[in-house]
C-alpha positions in Angstrom: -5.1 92.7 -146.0 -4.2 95.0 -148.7 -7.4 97.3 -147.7 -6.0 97.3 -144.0 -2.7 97.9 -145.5 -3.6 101.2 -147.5 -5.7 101.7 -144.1 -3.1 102.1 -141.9 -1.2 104.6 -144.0 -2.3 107.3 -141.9 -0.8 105.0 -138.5 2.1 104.7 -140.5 3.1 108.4 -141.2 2.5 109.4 -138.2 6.0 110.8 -137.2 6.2 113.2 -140.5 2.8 114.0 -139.9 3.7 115.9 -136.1 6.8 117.1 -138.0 4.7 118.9 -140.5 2.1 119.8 -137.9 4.8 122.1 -135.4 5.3 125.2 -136.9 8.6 126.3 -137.4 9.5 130.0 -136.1 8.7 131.8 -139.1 5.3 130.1 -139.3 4.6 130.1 -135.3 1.6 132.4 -135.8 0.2 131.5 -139.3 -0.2 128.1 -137.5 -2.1 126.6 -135.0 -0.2 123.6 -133.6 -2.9 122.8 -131.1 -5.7 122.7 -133.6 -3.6 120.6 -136.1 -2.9 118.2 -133.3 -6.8 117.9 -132.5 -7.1 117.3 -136.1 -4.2 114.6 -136.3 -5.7 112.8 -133.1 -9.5 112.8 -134.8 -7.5 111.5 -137.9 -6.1 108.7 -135.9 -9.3 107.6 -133.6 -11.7 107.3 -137.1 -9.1 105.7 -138.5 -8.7 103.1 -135.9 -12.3 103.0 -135.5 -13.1 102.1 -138.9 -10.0 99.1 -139.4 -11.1 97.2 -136.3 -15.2 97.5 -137.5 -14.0 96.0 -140.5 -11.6 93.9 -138.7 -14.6 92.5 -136.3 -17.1 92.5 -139.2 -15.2 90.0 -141.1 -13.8 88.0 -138.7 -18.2 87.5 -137.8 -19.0 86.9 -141.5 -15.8 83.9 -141.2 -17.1 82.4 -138.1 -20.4 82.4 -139.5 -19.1 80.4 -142.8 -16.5 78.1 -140.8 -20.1 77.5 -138.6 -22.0 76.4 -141.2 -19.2 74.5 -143.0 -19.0 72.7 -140.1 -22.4 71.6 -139.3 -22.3 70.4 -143.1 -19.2 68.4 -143.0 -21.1 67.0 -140.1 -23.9 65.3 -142.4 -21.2 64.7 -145.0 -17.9 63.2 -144.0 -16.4 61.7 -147.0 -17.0 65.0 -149.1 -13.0 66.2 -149.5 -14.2 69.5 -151.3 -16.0 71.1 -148.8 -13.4 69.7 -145.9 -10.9 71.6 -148.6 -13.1 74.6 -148.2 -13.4 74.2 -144.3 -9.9 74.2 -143.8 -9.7 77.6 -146.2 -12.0 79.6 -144.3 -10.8 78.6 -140.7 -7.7 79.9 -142.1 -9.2 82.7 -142.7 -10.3 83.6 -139.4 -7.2 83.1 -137.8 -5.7 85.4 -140.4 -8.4 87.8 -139.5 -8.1 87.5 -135.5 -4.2 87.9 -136.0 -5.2 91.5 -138.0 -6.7 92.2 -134.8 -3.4 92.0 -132.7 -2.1 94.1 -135.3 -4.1 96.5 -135.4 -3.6 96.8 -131.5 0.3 96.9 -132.1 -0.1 99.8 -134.6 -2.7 101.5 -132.8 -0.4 101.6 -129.7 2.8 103.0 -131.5 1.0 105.9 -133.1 -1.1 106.9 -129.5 2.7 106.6 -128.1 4.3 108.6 -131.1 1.7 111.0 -130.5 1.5 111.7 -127.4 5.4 111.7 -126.9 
């Protein structure tokens, strides 16, 4: 969470980063506004590329754990410890998949900051 958090920086300056990027009139032609842009929207697509790989990647590492712990607990129902550690990591996942919505929330605010 704090990785995605330090991630998303970029999602959540958006609206100083266009103020920044429009020249004012003094700098209209030392600037190009259009090229910035471009830049700002490359910014933004690797960005949200790269949060929702990660994202995806460890919400397929979880499943894979919450799999196995359950096909375990399956030849071992009496064993609290790894029921313990069962319940932890489906946590987990639905902490992860509820990233994902985030990340769709945030992703839609800055294409809709941008491109207003």
């Amino acid at each position: 969470q704090e990785l995605l958090r330090v991630m998303r920086t970029i999602d959540d300056r958006i609206v100083h980063e266009l103020n920044t990027t429009i020249p004012t009139a003094s700098f209209v032609g030392k600037v190009d506004p259009g090229q910035t842009c471009k830049e700002l929207y490359q910014s933004l697509m690797d960005a949200h590329t790269s949060r929702e790989r990660i994202i995806k990647n460890c919400i397929s590492q979880t499943s894979t754990v919450v799999k196995t712990l359950k096909e375990e607990r399956e030849k071992a129902h009496e064993d609290a410890a790894l029921l313990k550690q069962l319940r932890k990591e489906q946590t987990k996942l639905k902490l992860m998949q509820s990233e994902l919505n985030v990340e769709e929330v945030v992703n839609d605010r800055s294409w809709k900051v941008l491109s207003d």
